[in-house]
C-alpha positions in Angstrom: 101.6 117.9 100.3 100.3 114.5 99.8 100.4 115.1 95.8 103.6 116.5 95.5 106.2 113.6 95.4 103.3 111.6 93.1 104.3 112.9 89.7 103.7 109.3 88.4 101.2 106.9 90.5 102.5 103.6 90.7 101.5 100.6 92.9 104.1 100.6 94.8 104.5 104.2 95.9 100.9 104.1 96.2 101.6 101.2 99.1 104.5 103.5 100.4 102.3 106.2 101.0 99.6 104.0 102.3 101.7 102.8 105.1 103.0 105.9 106.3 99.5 107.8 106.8 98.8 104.3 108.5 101.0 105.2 111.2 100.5 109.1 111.6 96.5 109.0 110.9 94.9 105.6 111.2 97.0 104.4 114.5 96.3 107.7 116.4 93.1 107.6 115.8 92.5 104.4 117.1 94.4 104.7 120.0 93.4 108.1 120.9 89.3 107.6 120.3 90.1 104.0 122.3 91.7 106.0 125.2 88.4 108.5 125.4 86.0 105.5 124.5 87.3 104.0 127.9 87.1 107.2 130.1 83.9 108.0 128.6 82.5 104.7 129.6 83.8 104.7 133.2 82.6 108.7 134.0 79.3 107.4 132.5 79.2 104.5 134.7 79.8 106.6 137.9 77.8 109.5 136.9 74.8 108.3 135.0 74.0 110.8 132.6 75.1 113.7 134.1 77.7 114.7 131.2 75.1 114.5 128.5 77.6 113.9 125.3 79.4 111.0 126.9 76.3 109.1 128.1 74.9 109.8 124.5 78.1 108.7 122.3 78.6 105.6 125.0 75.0 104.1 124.7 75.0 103.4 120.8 78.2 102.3 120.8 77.9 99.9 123.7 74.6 99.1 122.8 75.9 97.0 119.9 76.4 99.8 116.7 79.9 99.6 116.9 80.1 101.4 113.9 80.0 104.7 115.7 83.4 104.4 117.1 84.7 105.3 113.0 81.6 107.4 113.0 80.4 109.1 116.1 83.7 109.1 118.2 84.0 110.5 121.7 86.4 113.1 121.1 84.1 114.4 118.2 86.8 116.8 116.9 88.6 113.0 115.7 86.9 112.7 112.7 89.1 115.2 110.9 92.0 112.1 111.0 89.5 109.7 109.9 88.5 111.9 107.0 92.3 112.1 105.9 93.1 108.6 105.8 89.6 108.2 103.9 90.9 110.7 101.5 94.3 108.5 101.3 92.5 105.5 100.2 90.3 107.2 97.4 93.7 109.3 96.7 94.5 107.0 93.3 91.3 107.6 92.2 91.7 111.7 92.4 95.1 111.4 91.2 93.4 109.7 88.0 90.7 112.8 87.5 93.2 114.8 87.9 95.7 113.5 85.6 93.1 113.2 82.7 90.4 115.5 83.3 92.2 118.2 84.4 90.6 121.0 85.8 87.1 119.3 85.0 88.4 117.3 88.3 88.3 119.7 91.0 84.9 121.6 88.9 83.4 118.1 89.5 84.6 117.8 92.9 83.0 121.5 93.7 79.5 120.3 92.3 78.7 118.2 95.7 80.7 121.1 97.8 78.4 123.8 96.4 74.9 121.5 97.3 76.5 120.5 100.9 76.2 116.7 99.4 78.2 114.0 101.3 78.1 110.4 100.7 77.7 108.6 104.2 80.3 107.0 105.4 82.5 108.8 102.8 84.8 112.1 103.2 82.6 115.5 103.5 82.6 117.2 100.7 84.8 120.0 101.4 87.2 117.8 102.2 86.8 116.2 98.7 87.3 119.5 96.9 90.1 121.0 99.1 92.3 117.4 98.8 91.1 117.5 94.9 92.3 121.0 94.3 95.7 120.3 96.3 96.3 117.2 93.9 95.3 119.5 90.6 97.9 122.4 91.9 100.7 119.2 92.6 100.4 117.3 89.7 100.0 119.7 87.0 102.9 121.2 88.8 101.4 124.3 89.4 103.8 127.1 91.5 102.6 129.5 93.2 103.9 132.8 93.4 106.9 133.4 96.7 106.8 136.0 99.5 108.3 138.4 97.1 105.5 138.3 94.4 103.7 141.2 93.7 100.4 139.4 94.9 101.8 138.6 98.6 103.2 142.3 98.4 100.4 144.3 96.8 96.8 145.3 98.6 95.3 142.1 98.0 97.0 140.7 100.8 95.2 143.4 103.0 91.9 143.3 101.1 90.9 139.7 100.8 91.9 138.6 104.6 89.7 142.0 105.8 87.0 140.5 103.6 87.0 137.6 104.8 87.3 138.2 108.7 84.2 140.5 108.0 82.7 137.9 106.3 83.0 135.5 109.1 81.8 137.8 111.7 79.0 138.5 109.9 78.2 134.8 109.1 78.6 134.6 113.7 76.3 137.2 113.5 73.7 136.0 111.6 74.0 132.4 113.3 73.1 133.7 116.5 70.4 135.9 115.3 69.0 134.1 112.4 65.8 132.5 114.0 64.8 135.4 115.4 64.4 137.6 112.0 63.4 134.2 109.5 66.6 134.4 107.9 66.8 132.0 105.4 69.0 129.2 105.5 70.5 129.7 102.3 71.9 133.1 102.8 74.2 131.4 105.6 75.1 128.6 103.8 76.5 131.0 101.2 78.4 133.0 103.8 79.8 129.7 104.9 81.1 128.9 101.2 82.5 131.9 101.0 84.5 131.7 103.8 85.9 128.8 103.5 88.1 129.5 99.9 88.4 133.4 101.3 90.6 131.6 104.4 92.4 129.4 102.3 93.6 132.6 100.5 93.6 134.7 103.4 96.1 132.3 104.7 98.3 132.1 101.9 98.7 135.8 101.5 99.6 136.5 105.1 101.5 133.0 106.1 105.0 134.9 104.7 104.8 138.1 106.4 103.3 136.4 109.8 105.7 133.6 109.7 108.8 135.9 109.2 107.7 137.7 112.7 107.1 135.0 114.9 109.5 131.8 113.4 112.4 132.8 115.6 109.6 133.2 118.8 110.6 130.3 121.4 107.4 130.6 123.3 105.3 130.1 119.7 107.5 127.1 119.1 106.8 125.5 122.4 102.9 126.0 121.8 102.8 124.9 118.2 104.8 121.6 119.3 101.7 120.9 121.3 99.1 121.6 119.1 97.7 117.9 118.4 97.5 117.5 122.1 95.1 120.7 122.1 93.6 119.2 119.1 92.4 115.7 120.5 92.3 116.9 123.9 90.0 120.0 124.1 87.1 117.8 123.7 85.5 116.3 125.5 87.2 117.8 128.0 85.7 121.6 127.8 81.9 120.0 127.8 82.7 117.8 131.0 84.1 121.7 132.5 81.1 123.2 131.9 79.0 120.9 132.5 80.8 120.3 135.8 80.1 125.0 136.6 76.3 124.5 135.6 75.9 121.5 138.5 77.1 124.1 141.2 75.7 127.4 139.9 73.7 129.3 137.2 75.5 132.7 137.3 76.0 134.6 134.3 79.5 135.7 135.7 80.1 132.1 135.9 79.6 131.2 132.7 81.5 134.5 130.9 84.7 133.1 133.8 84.4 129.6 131.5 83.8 131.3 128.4 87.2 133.3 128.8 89.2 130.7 131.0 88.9 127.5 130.2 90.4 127.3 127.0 93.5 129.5 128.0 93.8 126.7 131.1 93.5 123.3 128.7 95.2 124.6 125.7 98.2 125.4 128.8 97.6 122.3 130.1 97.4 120.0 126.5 101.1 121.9 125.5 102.3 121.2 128.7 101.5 117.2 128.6 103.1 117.5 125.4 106.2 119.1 126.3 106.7 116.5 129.1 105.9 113.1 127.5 108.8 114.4 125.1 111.3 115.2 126.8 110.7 112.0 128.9 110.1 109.8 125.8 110.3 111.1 122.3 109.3 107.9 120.5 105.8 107.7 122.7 105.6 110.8 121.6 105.7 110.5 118.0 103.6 107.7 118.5 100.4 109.3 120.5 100.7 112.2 117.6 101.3 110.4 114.6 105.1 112.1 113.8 103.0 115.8 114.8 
């Protein structure tokens, strides 16, 4: 989406552009890792280092490399925002490649996605491919085909989602197991590829029929509404849980109850939060969630 207004990259709208992910990326991400930072610190200071993530994530940065707040954030799942608004910033750059190498753009941007190569500091790579490819498809105005296409209406859109759901069971599989029977570390590294590009189409293909089931669904619109609350919130919230069930017992049956539970009760509890601070305040609202 970021792509497809830029049809021409000027200073200016570059600026434009700039500002706005300022204010639905940058700013929530300061103030949200600020507001865990804080907790963090105080549950570490009353509990030593009984929640083992917290203590770990507070001592470096309070121990002078500061650096890990846009690095190594308390609510870990953050650096996804981070990784956008780094994207932003090199956007000009990809709009460039793309403009005048073409499709030798995203190929280039794939070479350090196939290898698993990251620059520190920089964007992950898949992140650098998936942004590169969106710009390609944008500005060389390339459409893709609506709901009533024969791709979104033919078997493919039964074949390639069943592929890749078995491909990502598999891949679960294999995690869990691979020690065990020397699996080599490549083999899962493909299966991971392969998953990823598999889901993008997987969600393309089905998005239309799915969308056209559940759009008119109040209870799906109140639980999407909350879903950056869920987002920031989940973590480190589910760790403190279950570290919090392990301090008082170490029953299997206790574990499956957090296993299956917990996420049900904080993914309530995050839409919920989110459903009150906006009826009580929309503008805080848009504010803690970056327009969300």
């Amino acid at each position: 989406m970021f792509f497809v207004a830029f049809r021409k990259l000027t200073f200016k709208g570059y600026l434009v552009k700039l500002g706005k992910r300022t204010r639905t990326l940058l700013i929530p991400y300061i103030f949200w890792v600020g507001i865990w930072t804080g907790i963090a610190a105080l549950i570490v200071l009353g509990t030593g280092d009984f929640f083992s993530i917290l203590s770990e994530k507070t001592g470096g940065l309070f121990g002078g490399e500061w650096w890990q707040f846009f690095t190594n954030p308390v609510p870990f799942q953050a650096w996804y925002i981070l990784d956008l608004f780094k994207l932003v910033l090199v956007s000009p750059i990809v709009y460039v490649a793309v403009r005048y190498l073409r499709w030798g753009a995203p190929l280039l941007a794939a070479v350090p996605w196939v290898i698993d190569f990251s620059i520190p500091y920089f964007v992950n790579c898949d992140g650098l491919l998936f942004f590169t490819l969106g710009a390609y498809f944008a500005v060389r105005n390339i459409n893709f085909p609506g709901k009533e296409g024969s791709v979104k209406r033919g078997a493919l859109r039964y074949i390639i989602p069943s592929v890749w759901a078995a491909l990502c069971v598999a891949y679960t599989v294999l995690s869990a197991v691979g020690q065990s029977i020397n699996l080599h570390w490549a083999v899962l590294m493909a299966l991971y590829k392969l998953c990823a590009p598999l889901g993008v189409c997987s969600v393309y293909l089905l998005y239309d029929m799915l969308s056209d089931k559940v759009k008119d669904s109040r209870f799906l619109s109140v639980v999407t509404s909350g879903t950056f609350f869920v987002y920031i919130l989940h973590e480190p919230l589910q760790h403190m849980a279950f570290q919090t069930v392990l301090k008082y017992t170490q029953a299997n049956w206790a574990h499956m109850l957090c296993y299956f539970l917990l996420p049900p009760i904080l993914i309530a509890a995050a839409v919920g939060l989110s459903v009150g601070i906006r009826k009580l305040s929309p503008k805080l609202h848009a504010f803690l969630t970056g327009g969300r």
